[in-house]
N, C-alpha and C positions, 0 to 999 in steps of 0.2 A: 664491108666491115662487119666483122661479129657482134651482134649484141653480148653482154654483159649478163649473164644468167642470176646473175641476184640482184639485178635490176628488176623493181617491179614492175607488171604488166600492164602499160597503159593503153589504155582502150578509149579510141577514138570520141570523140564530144556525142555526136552523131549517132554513133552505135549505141553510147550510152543511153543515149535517150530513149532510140529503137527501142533495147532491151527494159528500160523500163517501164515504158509503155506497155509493151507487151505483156511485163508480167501483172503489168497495172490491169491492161484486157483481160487477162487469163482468170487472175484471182477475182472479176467483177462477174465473170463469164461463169464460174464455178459457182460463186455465192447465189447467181442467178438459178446456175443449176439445182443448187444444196435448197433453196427454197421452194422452188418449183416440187421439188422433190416432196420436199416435207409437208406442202400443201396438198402435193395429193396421195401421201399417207394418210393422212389426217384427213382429206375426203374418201377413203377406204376405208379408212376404222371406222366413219360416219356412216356410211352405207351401209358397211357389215353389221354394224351393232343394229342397223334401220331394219336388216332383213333377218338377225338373227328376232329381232324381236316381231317381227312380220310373220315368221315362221314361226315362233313361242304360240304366235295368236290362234294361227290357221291351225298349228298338233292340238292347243286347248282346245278349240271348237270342236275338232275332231275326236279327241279323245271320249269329248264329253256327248256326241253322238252317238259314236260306239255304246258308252255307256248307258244312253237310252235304248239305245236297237236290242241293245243285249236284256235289258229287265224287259222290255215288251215281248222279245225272245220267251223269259223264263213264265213274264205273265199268261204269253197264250198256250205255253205245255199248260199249265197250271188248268187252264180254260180245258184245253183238249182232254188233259186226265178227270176232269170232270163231267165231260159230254156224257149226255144221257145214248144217243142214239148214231149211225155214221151219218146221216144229214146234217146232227147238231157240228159233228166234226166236220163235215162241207162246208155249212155255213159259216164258221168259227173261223175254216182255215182261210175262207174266201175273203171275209173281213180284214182278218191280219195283213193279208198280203198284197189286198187293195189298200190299206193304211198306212205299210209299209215301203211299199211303193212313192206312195205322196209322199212319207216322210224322207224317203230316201230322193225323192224330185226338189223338194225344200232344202235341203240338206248340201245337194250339191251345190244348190244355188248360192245359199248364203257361204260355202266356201269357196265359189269361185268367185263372188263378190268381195271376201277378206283374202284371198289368195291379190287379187287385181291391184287393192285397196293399198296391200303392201308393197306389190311390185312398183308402182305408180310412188308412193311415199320412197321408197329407196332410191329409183332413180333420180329423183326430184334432189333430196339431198346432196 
């Protein structure tokens, strides 16, 4: 016997309940997804903002090295154009470069100590 095509479609007790289940799992399964998600954008943007400001720190320090290397730079031309003799310029340039040195051994240090500093705070986050 033919079913009746404008008969509505009745769907088993059993099935129905499958299918609601299922989308009852689905939609818990998503939400589950959609927050997982969202927590760990929100631990990315945490991070990022951690290390853009980790790296803010390390360019200032840096910056502001440079900016000394460079007036010690312009201070010992100033020295050298004033050398009386070429020993005074030996001894002048020996100083510099021996000072330069140390400051540039300090210098590393203290930014690969704020380089760590940051790395270490951003992961942590």
């Amino acid at each position: 016997m033919a079913k009746d095509p404008t008969m509505p479609f009745e769907m088993p007790q059993e099935m129905r309940k499958f299918v609601e289940q299922s989308v009852t799992q689905a939609q818990q399964a998503f939400e589950g997804f959609m927050t997982a998600a969202n927590s760990a954008v929100s631990g990315m943007e945490g991070k990022a903002s951690m290390a853009r400001s980790g790296a803010k720190d390390v360019t200032a320090k840096a910056m502001g090295y440079a900016q000394r290397n460079v007036a010690a730079s312009f201070e010992h031309a100033q020295k050298l154009v004033r050398a009386r003799d070429p020993e005074e310029v030996i001894k002048l340039q020996s100083e510099f470069v021996k000072a330069q040195m140390q400051a540039l051994s300090e210098q590393a240090k203290e930014l690969g100590e704020l380089a760590g500093k940051a790395a270490a705070s951003t992961t942590k986050g």
